[in-house]
N, C-alpha and C positions, 0 to 999 in steps of 0.2 A: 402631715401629722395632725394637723390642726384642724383639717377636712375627717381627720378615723375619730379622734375625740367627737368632737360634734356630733360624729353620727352615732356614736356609740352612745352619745347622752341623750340623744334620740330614742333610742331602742329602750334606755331604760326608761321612761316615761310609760309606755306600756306596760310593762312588765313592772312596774311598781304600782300603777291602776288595780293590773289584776290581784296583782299580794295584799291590796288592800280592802279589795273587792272580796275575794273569795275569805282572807281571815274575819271581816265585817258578819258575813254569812253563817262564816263555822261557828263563830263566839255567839251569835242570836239564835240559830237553833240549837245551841246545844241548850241542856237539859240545864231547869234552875236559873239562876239571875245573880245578880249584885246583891240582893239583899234577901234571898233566902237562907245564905247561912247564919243570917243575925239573928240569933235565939231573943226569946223574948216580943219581937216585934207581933203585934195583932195585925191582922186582913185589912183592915181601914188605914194601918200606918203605912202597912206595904205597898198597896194600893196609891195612897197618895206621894210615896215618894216613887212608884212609879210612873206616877203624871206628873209630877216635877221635875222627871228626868227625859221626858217623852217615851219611858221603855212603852205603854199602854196603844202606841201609834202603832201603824201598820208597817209590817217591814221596808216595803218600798222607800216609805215616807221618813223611815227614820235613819234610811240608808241616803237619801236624799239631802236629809241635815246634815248628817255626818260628811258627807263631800263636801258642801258646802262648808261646814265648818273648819275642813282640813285644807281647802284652799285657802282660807281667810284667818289659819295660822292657829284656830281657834280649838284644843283640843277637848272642851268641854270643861267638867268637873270632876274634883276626884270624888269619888265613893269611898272612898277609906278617910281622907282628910275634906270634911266640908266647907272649912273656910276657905282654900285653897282651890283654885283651875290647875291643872293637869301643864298647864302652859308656863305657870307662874315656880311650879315645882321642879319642872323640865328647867326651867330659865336658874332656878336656884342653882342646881346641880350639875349646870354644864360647864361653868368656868374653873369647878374641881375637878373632872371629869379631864378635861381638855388641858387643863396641866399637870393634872397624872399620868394622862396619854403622853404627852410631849416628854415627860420627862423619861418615861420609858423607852420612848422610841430615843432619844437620845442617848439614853443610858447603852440599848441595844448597837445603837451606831458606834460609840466609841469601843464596848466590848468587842463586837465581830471585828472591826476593822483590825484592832489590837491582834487579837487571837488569831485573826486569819492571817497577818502580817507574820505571827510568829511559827503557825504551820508552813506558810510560804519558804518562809527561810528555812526551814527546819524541816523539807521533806522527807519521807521515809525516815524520821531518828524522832527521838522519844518526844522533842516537842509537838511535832505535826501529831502522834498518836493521840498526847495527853490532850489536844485541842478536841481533833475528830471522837475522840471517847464521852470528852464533857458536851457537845454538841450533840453525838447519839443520846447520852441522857437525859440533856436538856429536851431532846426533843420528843423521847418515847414515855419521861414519868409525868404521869399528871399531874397537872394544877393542886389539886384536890390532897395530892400527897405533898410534895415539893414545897408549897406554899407554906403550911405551919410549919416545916425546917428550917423554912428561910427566917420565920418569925420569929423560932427556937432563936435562933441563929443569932440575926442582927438586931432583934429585937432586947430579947431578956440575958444572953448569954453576952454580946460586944455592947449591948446598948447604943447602937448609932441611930434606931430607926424607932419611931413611936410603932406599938402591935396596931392599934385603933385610932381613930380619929382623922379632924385635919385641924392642923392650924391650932387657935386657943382651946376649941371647943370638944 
C-alpha cells in the first residue's frame, strides 16, 4: 500500500509541472495584462510597473522566475494588494480555510454516519426513503441555490450561524 502511494505521489509531480506549465502559458499569451484594465493609468506608469513586475522580459525568462520562484515557496506579489506577496495573503487565509474545511468534513462524517445508520435500520420503510431522498437532493441542487436557504435558514430565521464573516471581524 505504501509502495501504490508513493508511486502515485510520483506520477503527480508531472502532471502538476505540466498544469503549471501550460496554465503559465495560457495566462501570458492571452490577450491584455494586469494592469490594463486600470483606467486612468498613462503608457510610462504601465510601462514601469511592468518592469517592476518583470511582465517587459521574455517569456522563457519569466517562465524561468516563476519556477523558480514556486520552488522557493515564493508566489510573487499581488496586483490587486500592493503591500501584500501573494504568499503572506495565502498564509493569512489558510488557517480559516482549513477549519471551515475541518469542520465540514466533520459535520459531514457525523451526518452521513447518523443518516446512513438510520436507512440501514430502516430499509425499504419510510426512514431509509426520507434518508435516500435528502441525499438525492443534497446531491442534484446546487451550491448556488441551496446555500442562501441554508443562510435564510440558520442564519436570520434560527439564528444559530453568523450570514458573513469569521470570528470578531
Amino acid at each position: 500500500m505504501l509502495r501504490y502511494v508513493f508511486r502515485r505521489l510520483l506520477t503527480a509531480i508531472p502532471t502538476l509541472f505540466v498544469i503549471v506549465t501550460v496554465a503559465f502559458f495560457l495566462i501570458r499569451v492571452a490577450p491584455g495584462g494586469p494592469f490594463n484594465q486600470e483606467r486612468g493609468l498613462s503608457p510610462e506608469i504601465r510601462a514601469n510597473l511592468e518592469a517592476q513586475f518583470g511582465l517587459g522580459d521574455p517569456l522563457w525568462l519569466q517562465y524561468v522566475h516563476y519556477l523558480g520562484n514556486l520552488l522557493r515557496g515564493n508566489f510573487g506579489p499581488s496586483y490587486n494588494m500592493p503591500d501584500f506577496t501573494v504568499t503572506e495573503l495565502f498564509a493569512k487565509g489558510l488557517p480559516i480555510s482549513v477549519q471551515l474545511g475541518s469542520s465540514a468534513l466533520l459535520l459531514a462524517l457525523l451526518l452521513g454516519s447518523v443518516l446512513g445508520t438510520v436507512a440501514a435500520l430502516n430499509q425499504n420503510k419510510l426512514g431509509d426513503y426520507a434518508v435516500i431522498a435528502l441525499a438525492t437532493a443534497g446531491s442534484t441542487i446546487p451550491t448556488f441555490v441551496i446555500a442562501p436557504v441554508i443562510q435564510l435558514l440558520f442564519g436570520l430565521t434560527w439564528k444559530l450561524l453568523p450570514i458573513g464573516g469569521w470570528g470578531d471581524g
